[in-house]
C-alpha positions in Angstrom: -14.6 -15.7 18.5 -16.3 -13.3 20.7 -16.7 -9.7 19.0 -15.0 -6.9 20.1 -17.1 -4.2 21.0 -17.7 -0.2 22.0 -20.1 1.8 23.3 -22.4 3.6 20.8 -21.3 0.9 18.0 -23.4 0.2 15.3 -24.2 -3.2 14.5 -26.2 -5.2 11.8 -28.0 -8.5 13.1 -28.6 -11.1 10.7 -33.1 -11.3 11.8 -34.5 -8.0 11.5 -36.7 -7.0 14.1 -40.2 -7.2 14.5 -40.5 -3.4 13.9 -38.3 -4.3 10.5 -34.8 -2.9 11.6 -32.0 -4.9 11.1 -29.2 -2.3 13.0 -28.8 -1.7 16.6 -26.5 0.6 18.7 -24.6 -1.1 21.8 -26.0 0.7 25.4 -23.9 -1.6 27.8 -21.3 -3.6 27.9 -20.0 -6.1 30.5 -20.9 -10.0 30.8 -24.0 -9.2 28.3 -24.3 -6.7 25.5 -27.1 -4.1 26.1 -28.6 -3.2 22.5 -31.1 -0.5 21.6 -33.3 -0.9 18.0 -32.9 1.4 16.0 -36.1 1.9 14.3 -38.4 1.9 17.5 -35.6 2.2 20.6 -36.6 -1.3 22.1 -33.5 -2.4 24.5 -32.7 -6.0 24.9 -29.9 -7.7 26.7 -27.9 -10.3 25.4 -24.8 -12.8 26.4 -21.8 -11.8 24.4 -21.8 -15.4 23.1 -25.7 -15.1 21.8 -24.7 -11.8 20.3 -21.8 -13.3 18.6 -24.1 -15.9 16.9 -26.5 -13.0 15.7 -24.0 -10.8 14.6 -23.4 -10.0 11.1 -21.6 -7.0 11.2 -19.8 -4.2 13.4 -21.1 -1.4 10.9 -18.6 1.1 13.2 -15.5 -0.9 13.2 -15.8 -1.3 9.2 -15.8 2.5 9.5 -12.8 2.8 11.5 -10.9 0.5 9.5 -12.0 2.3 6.0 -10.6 5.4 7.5 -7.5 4.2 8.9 -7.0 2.9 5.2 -7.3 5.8 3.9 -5.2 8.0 6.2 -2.7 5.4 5.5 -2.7 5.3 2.0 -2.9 9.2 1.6 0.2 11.0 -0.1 1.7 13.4 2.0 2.4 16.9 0.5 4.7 19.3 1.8 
């Protein structure tokens, strides 16, 4: 399945890059997935079906969905 993506997400590849980073931000989106290094800022482009094979994790969305859990799950005190 293809990922679901945002601008400015966070994601962790499963090969680090050469400079030894293993998390890039998305820069672009459309039919291929602009990502930017985040140890040294490199930008590469990639097909959303290469990305989804490098992929290991959406770092952002697990965020979101860890605080939608908790919102959810929080008492509500009147």
């Amino acid at each position: 399945m293809l990922p679901d993506l945002h601008l400015n997400d966070h994601l962790r590849l499963r090969k680090p890059h050469p400079c030894g980073s293993y998390e890039w931000k998305v820069v672009r989106l459309g039919a291929d997935i602009g990502l930017e290094c985040k140890g040294c800022q490199h930008r590469v482009m990639l097909t959303r079906r290469e990305l989804a094979k490098r992929m290991k994790t959406n770092l952002t969305q697990l965020e979101r969905e860890k605080n939608s859990e908790e919102s959810n799950s929080s008492p509500t005190v009147l």
